[in-house]
DSSP file (Angstrom, degrees, kcal/mol; ACC not computed):
  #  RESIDUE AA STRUCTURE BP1 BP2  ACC     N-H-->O    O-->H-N    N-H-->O    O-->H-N    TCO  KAPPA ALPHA  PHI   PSI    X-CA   Y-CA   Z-CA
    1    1 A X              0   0    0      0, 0.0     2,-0.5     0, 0.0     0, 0.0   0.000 360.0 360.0 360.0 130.4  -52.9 -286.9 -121.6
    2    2 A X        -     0   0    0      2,-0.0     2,-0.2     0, 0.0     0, 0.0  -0.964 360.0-165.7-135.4 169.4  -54.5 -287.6 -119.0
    3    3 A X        -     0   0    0     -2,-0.5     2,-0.6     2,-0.0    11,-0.0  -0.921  19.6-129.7-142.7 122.0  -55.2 -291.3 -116.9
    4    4 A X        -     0   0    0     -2,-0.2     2,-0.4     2,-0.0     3,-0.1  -0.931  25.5-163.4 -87.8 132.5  -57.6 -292.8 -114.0
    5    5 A X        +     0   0    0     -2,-0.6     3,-0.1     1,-0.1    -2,-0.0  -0.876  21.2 167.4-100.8 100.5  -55.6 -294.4 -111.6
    6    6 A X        +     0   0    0     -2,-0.4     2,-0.3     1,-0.1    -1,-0.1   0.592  68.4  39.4-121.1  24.0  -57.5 -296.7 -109.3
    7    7 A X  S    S-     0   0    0      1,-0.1     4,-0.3    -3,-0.1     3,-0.2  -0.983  71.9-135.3-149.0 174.9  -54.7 -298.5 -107.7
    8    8 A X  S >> S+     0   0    0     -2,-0.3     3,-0.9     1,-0.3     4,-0.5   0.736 101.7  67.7-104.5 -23.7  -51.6 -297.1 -106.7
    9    9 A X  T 34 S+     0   0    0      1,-0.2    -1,-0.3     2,-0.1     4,-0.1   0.545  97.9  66.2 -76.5  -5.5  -49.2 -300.3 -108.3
   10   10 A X  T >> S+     0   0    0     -3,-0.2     4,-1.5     2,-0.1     3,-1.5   0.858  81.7  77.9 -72.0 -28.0  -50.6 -298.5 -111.9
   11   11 A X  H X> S+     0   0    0     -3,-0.9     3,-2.8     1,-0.4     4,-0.9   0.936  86.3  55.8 -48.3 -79.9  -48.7 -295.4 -111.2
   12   12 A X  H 3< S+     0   0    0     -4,-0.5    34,-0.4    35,-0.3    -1,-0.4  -0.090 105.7  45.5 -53.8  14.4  -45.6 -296.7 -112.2
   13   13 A X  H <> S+     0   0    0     -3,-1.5     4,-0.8    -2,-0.8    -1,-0.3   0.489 110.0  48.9  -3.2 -64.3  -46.4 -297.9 -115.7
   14   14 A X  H <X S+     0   0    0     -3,-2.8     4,-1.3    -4,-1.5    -2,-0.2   0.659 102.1  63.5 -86.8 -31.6  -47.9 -295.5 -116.8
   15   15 A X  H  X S+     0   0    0     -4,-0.9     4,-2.5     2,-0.2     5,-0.2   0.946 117.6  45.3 -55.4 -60.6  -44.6 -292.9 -115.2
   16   16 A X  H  > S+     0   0    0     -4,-0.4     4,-1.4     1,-0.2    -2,-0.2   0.700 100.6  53.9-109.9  20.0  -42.8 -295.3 -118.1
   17   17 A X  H  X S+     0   0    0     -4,-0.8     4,-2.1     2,-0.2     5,-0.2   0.851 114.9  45.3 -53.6 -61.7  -44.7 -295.4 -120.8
   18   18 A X  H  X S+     0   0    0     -4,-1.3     4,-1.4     2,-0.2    -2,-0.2   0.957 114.0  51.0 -40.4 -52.3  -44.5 -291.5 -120.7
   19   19 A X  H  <>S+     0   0    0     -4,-2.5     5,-2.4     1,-0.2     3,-0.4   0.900 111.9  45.6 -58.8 -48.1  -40.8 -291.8 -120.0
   20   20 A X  H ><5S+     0   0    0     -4,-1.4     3,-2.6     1,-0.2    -2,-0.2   0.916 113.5  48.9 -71.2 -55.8  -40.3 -294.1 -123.0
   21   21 A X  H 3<5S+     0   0    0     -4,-2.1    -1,-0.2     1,-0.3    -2,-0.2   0.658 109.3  54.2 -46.8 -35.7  -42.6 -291.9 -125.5
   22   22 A X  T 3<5S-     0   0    0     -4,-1.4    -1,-0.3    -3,-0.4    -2,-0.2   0.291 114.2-125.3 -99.0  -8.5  -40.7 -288.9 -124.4
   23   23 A X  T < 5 +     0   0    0     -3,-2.6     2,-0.2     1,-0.2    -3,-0.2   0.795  55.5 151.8  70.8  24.9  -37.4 -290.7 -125.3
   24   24 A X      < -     0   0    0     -5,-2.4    -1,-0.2    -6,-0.1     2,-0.1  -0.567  45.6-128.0-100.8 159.2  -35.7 -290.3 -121.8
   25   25 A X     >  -     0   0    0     -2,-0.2     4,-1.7     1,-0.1    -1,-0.1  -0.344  22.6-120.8 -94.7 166.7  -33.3 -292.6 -120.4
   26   26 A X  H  > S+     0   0    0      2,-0.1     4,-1.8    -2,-0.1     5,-0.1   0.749 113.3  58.7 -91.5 -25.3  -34.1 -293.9 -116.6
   27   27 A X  H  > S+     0   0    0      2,-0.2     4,-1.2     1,-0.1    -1,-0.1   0.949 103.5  49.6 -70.6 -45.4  -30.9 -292.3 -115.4
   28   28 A X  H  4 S+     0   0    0      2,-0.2     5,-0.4     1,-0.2    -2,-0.1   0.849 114.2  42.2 -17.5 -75.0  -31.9 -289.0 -116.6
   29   29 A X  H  X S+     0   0    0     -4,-1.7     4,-2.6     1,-0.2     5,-0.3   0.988 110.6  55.2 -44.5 -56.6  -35.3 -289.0 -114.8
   30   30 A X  H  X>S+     0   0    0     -4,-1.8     4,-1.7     2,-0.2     5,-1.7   0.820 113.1  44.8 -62.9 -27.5  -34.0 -290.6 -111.6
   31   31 A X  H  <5S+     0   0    0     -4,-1.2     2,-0.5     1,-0.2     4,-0.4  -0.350 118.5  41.7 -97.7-163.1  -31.2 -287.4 -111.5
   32   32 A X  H  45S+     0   0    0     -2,-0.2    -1,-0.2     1,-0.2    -2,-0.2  -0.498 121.6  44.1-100.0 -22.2  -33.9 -284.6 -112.3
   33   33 A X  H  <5S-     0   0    0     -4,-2.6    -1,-0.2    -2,-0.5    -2,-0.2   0.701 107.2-128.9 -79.2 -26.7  -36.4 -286.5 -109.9
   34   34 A X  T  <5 +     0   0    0     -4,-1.7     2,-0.2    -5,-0.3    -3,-0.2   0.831  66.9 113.2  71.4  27.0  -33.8 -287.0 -107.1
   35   35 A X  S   <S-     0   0    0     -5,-1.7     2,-0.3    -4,-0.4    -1,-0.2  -0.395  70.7 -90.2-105.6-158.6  -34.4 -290.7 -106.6
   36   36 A X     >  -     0   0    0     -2,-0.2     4,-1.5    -3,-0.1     5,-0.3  -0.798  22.7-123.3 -94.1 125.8  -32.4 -293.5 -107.2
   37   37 A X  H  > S+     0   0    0     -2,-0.3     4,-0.6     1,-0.2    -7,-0.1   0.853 118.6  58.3 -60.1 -23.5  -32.2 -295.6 -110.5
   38   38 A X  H >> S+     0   0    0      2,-0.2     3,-3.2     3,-0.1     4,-1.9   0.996 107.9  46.0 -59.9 -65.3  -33.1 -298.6 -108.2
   39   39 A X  H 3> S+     0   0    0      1,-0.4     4,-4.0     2,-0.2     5,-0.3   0.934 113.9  48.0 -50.3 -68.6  -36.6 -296.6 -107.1
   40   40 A X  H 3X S+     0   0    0     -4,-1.5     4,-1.0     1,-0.2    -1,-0.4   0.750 112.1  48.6 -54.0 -19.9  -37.4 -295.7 -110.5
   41   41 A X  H <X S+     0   0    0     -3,-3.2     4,-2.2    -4,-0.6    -2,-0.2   0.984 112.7  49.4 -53.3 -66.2  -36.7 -299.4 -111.6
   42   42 A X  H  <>S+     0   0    0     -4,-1.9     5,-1.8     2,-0.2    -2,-0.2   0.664 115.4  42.1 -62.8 -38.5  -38.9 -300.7 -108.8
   43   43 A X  H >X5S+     0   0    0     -4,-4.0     3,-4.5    -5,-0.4     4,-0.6   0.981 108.4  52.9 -96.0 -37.8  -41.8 -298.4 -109.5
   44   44 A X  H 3<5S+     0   0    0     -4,-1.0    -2,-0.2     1,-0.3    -1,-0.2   0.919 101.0  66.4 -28.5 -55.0  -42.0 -298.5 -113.2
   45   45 A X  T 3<5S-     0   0    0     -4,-2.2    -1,-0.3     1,-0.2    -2,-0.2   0.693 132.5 -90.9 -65.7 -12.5  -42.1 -302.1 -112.6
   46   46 A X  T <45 +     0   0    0     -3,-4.5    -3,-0.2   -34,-0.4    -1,-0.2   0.782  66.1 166.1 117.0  22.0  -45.6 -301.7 -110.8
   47   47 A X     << -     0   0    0     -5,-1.8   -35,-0.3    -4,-0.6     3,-0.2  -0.495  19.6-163.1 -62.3 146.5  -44.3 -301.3 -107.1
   48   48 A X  S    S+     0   0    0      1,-0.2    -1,-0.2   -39,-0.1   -40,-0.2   0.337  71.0  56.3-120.6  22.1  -47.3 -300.0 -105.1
   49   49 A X        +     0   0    0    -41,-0.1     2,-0.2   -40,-0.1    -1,-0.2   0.110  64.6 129.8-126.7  32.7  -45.7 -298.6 -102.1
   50   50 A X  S    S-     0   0    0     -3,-0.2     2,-0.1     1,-0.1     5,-0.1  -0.591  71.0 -76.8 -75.8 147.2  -43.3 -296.3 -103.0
   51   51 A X     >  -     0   0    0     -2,-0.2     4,-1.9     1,-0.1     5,-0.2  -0.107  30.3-138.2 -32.8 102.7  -43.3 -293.0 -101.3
   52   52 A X  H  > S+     0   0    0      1,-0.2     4,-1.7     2,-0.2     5,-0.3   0.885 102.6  57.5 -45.7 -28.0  -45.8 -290.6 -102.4
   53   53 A X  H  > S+     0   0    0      1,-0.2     4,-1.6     2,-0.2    -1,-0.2   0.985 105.8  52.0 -67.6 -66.2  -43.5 -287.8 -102.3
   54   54 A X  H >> S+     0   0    0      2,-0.3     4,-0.7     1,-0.2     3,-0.6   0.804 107.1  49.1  -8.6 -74.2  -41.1 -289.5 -104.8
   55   55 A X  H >X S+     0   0    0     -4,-1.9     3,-3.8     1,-0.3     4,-1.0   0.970 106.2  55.5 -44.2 -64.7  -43.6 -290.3 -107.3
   56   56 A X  H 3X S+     0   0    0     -4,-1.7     4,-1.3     1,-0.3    -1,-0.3   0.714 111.2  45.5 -21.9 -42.2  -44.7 -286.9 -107.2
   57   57 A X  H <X S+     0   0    0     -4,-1.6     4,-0.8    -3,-0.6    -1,-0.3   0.791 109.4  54.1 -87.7 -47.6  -40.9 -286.0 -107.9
   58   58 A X  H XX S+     0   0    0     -3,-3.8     3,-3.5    -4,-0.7     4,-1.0   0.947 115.3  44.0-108.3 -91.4  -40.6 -288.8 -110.9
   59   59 A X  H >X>S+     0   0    0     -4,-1.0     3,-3.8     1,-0.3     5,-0.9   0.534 108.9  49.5 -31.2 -75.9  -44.0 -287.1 -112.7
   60   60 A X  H 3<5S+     0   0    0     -4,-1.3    -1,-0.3     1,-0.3    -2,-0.2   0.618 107.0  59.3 -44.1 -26.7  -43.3 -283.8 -112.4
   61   61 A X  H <<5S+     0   0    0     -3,-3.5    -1,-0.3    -4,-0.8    -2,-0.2   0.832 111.3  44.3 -54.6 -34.4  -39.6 -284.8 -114.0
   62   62 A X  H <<5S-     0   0    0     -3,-3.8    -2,-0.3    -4,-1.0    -3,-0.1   0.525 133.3 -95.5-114.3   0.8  -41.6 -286.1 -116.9
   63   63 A X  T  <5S+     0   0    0     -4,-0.7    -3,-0.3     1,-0.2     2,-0.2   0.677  80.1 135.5 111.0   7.1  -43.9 -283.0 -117.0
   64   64 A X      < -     0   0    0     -5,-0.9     2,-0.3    -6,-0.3    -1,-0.2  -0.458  35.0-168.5 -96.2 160.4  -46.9 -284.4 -114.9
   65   65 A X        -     0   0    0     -2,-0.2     2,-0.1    -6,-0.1    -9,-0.0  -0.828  18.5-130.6-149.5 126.2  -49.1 -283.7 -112.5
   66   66 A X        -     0   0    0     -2,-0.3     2,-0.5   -10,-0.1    -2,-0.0  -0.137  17.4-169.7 -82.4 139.3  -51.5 -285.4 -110.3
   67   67 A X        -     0   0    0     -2,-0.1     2,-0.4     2,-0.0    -2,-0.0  -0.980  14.7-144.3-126.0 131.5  -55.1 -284.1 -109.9
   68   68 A X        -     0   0    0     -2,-0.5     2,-0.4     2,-0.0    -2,-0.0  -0.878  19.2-166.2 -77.1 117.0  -57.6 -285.7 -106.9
   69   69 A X        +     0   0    0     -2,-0.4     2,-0.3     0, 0.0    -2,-0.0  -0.915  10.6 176.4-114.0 114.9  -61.0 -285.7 -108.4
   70   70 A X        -     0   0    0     -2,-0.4     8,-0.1     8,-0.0     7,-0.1  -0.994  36.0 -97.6-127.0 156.1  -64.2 -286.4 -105.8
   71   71 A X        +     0   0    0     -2,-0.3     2,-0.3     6,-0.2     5,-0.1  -0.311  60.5 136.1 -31.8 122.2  -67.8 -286.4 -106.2
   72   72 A X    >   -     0   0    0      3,-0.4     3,-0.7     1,-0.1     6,-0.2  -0.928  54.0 -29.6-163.4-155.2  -69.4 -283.3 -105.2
   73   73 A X  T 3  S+     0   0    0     -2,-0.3    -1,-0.1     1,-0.3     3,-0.0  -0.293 125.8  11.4 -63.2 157.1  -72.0 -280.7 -106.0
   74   74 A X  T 3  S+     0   0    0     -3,-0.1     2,-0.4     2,-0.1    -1,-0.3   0.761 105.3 103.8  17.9  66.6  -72.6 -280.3 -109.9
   75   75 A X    <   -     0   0    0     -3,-0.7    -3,-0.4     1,-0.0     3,-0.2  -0.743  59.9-149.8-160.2 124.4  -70.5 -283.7 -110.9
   76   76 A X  S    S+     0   0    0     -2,-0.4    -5,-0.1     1,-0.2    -2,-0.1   0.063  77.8  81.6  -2.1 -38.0  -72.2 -286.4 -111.8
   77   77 A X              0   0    0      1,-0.2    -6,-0.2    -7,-0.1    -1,-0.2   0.059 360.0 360.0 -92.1  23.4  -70.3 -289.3 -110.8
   78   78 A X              0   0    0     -3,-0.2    -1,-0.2    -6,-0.2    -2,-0.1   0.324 360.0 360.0 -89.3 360.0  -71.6 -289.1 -106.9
């Protein structure tokens, strides 16, 4: 699956819709992600300042990965 993201408070939503689909518990993620059950509360809930590094951490728990997309020679969207 993949998602455009154009604001940063989306992330976390969309981290637990996946989570939820995948049948995982929040405690689960947070200990294979290395956060906190708080943090994972906070961003699911739509926080938009959590720590990039984190997230990173929380997706790749659930089997994600982020790709940065820009305009550029043969792409279209420029």
């Amino acid at each position: 699956m993949q998602v455009i993201v154009a604001r940063a408070d989306e992330v976390g939503p969309i981290l637990k819709k996946v989570r939820r689909a995948a049948k995982l518990r929040q405690e689960d993620v947070a200990l294979t992600a290395g956060c906190s059950i708080k943090f994972l509360v906070d961003l699911e809930a739509g926080k938009g300042t959590a720590p990039l590094a984190k997230v990173f951490a929380v997706a790749q728990a659930l089997g994600g990965r982020f790709i940065l997309a820009f305009p550029g020679e043969g792409d279209d969207r420029a």
